[in-house]
C-alpha positions in Angstrom: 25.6 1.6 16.3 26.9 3.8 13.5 25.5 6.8 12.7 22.8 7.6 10.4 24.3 9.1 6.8 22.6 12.8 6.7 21.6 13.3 2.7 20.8 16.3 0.6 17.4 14.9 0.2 17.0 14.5 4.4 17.8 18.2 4.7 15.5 19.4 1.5 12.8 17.0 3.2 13.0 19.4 6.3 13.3 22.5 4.7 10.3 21.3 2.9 8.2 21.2 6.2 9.6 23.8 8.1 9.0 26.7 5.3 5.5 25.8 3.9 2.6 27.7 2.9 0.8 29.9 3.4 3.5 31.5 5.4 6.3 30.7 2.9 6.9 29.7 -0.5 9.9 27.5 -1.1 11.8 27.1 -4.6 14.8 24.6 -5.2 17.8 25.0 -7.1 16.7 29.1 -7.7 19.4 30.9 -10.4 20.7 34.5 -9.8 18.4 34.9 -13.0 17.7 32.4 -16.5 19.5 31.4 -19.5 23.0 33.0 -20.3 22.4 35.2 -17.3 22.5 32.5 -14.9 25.9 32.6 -13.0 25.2 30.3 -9.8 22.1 28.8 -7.8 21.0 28.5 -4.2 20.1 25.3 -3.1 17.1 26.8 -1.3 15.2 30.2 -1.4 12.2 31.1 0.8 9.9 34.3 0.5 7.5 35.0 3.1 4.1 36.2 1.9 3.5 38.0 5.1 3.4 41.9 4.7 4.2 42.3 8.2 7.1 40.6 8.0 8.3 42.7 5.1 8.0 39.9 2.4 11.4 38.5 3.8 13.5 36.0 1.7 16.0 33.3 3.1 18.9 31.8 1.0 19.8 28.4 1.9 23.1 26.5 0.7 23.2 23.1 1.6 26.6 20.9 2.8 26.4 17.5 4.1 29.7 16.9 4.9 33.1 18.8 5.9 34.8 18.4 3.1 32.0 20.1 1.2 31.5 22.5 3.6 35.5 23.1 3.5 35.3 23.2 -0.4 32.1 26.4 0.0 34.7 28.2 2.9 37.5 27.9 0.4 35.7 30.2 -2.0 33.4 32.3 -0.1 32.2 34.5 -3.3 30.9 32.1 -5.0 27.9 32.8 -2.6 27.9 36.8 -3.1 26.3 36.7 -6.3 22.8 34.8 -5.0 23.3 36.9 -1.4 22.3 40.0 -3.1 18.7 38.6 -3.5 17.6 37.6 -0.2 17.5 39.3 3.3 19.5 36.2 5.4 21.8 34.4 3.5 22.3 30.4 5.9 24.4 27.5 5.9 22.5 24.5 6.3 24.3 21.3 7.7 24.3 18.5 9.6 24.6 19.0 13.3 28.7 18.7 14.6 29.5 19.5 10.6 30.4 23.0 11.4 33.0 22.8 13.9 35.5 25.3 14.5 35.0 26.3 10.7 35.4 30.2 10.4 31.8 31.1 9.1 31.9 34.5 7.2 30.1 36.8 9.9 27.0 37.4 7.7 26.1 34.0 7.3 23.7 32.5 9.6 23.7 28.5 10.7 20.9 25.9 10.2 21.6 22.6 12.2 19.6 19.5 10.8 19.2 16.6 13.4 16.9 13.4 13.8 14.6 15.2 10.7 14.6 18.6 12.5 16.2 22.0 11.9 17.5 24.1 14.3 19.1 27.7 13.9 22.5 27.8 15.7 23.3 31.6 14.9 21.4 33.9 13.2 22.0 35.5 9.4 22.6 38.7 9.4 19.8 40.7 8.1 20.5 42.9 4.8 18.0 44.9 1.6 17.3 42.4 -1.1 17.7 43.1 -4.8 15.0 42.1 -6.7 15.2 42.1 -10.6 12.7 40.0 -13.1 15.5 37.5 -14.1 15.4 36.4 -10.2 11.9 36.0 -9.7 11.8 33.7 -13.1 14.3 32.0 -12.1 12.9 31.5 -7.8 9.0 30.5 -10.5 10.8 27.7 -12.2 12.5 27.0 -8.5 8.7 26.9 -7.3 7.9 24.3 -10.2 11.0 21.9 -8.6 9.3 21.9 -5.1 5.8 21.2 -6.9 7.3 18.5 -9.1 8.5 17.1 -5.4 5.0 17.4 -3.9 4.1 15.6 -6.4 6.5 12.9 -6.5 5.8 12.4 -2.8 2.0 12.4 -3.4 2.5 9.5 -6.0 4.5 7.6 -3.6 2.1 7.9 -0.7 -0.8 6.7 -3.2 1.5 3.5 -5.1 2.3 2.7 -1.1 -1.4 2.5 -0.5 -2.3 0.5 -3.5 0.7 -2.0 -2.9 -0.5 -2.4 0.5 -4.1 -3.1 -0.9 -2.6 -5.8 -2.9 -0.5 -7.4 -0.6 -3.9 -7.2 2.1 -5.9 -8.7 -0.9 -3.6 -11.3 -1.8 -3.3 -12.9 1.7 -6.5 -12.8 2.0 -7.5 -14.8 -1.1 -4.8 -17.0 -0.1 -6.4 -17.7 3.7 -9.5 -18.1 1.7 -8.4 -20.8 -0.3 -6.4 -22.4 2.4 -10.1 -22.5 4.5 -11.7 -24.0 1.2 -9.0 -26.6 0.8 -9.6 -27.5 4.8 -12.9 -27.7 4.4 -12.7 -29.8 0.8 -10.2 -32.3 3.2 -12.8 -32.5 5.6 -15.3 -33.5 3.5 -13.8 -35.9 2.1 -12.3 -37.7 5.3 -15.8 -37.8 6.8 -17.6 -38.9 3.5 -15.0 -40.2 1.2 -16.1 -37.7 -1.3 -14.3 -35.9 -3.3 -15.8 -33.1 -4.2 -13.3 -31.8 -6.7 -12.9 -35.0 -8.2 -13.7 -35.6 -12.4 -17.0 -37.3 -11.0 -18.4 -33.9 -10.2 -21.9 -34.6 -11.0 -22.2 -38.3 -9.5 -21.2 -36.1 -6.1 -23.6 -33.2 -6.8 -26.4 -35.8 -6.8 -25.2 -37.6 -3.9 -25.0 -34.2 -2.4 -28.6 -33.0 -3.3 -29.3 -36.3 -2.1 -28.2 -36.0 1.2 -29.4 -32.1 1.2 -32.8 -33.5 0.6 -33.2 -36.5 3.5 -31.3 -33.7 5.8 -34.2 -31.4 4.9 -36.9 -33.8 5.1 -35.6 -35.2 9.2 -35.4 -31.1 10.4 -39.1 -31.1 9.1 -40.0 -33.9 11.8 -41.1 -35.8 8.7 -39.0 -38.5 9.4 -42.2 -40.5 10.2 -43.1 -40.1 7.0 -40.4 -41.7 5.8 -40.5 -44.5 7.5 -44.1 -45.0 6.3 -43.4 -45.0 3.0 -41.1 -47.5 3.4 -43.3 -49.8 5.2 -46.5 -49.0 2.5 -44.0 -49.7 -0.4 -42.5 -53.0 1.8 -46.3 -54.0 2.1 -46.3 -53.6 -1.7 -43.9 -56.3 -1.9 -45.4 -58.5 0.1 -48.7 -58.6 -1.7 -47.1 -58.7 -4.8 -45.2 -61.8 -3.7 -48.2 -63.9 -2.3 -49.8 -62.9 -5.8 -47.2 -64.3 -7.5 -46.6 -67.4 -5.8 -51.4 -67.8 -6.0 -50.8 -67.3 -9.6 -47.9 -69.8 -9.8 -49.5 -72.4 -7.5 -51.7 -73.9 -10.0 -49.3 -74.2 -12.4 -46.7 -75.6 -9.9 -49.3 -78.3 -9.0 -50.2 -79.1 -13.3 -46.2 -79.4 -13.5 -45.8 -81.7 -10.6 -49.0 -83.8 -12.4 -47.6 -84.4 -15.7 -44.1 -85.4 -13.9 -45.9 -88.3 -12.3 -47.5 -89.4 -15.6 -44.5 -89.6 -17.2 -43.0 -91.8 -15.1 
C-alpha cells in the first residue's frame, strides 16, 4: 500500500491541536514585523499564556518533503531573522524526512506521524526579542488561525446539513415507495385505482365501503338485513297492488276481445 502524502495542511491541522488555548495561542504565517518592515515569516508561532512558564514562545517552520527541507538547510539564515523572537526555534516534518540532514545545533525537531506530533530533539532554549512590529504582525497571525477555526466550524455545520438532506431525502423517497405499494395493493385487490382521473367516482365508492365497514363492526349487520327484507316486502305489496288494480281491467280487455270477434 503506498504511503500516505503528508501536507502542509496535515501538519498545521496538528499544530492546531497540540498548541491550543488556554495554554497557548497559535498564529500562522507570523512576519518578523508589518509592511515594508517585514523581511520573512514563520510558518508557525506559539506563546504560552502561562506566567510560570515564562510566557515562552515556539517558532515553527514547516517542510514536507527533502527537497524542501534540503532547500531551508542550504540557506540556514534565512531563519535568524524570525529566531530572534521566540525562545525555541523547531523544524517540523514528516517522520523519516530528516535523515542524516545536519540540523544546525539550536534547532529542535518536531516529527508528524498518523496526525500526531512528536518532538525528536529538543530546541535549544534562548531570550526572545520582543518589539511592537512582531506582536502586530503574530495579531494578524492570530486572525489566520481564527479565520481557520472558522472555516473548520462551517464545514462541520454544511456536513451536518448535507447529511440532513440526504437522511430527509431517502426518507421521502421510502415514503413514497410504501404509498406507491400500498396504491398497487389497492388496486390488485379492488381494481381501483385510486390515482386514477375518476377520483371522485372512487372516493364515493370508498366512503361507501367505509360506511357498510362501519356499520358490520357495530353488530348492526342485522339491521341491514332487515331493511332489506322491509324494503323487499315493499315490493311485494306493491306488486300484488298492481296486478288487483290491473285485474279488472285485464278481465274488461279480455271482454271486449270476445265481442269483437
Amino acid at each position: 500500500m503506498k504511503d500516505e502524502k503528508i501536507t502542509t495542511e496535515m501538519i498545521d491541522k496538528a499544530l492546531l491541536e497540540k498548541y491550543r488555548e488556554p495554554e497557548w495561542y497559535l498564529g500562522f504565517e507570523v512576519g518578523n514585523s508589518c509592511g515594508s518592515e517585514t523581511k520573512r515569516h514563520a510558518d508557525a508561532i506559539a506563546i504560552c499564556a502561562y506566567p510560570s512558564r515564562g510566557f515562552k514562545s515556539i517558532g515553527f517552520e514547516v517542510k514536507v518533503s527533502r527537497s524542501d527541507l534540503k532547500h531551508e538547510l542550504d540557506n540556514p539564515r534565512k531563519c535568524e531573522e524570525m529566531y530572534q523572537y521566540v525562545n525555541e526555534w523547531y523544524l517540523v516534518v514528516p517522520k523519516g524526512v530528516v535523515g542524516n540532514a545536519d540540523i544546525p545545533n539550536p534547532w529542535g525537531i518536531i516529527e508528524y506521524n498518523e496526525g500526531k506530533l512528536r518532538q525528536k530533539r529538543k530546541a535549544q532554549y534562548h531570550e526572545a526579542k520582543l518589539t511592537t512590529g512582531f506582536m502586530l504582525a503574530f495579531i494578524r497571525g492570530r486572525q489566520r488561525v481564527d479565520n481557520m477555526n472558522r472555516a473548520v466550524e462551517h464545514n462541520k455545520i454544511a456536513k451536518d446539513i448535507e447529511e440532513h438532506i440526504n437522511w430527509k431525502a431517502k426518507e421521502a423517497i421510502r415514503q413514497l415507495e410504501e404509498v406507491n405499494s400500498n396504491i398497487d395493493k389497492i388496486r390488485k385487490a379492488t381494481g381501483i385505482n385510486i390515482v386514477s382521473y375518476c377520483m371522485d367516482k372512487n372516493i364515493r365508492i370508498i366512503k361507501i365501503a367505509q360506511k357498510i365497514e362501519a356499520m358490520l363492526k357495530g353488530n348492526n349487520y342485522c339491521g341491514v338485513k332487515e331493511d332489506i327484507d322491509y324494503h323487499l316486502d315493499k315490493i311485494t305489496q306493491a306488486g300484488e297492488t298492481l296486478k288487483a288494480a290491473y285485474a279488472p281491467l285485464i278481465e274488461l280487455m279480455g271482454e271486449a276481445g270476445q265481442k269483437e270477434i
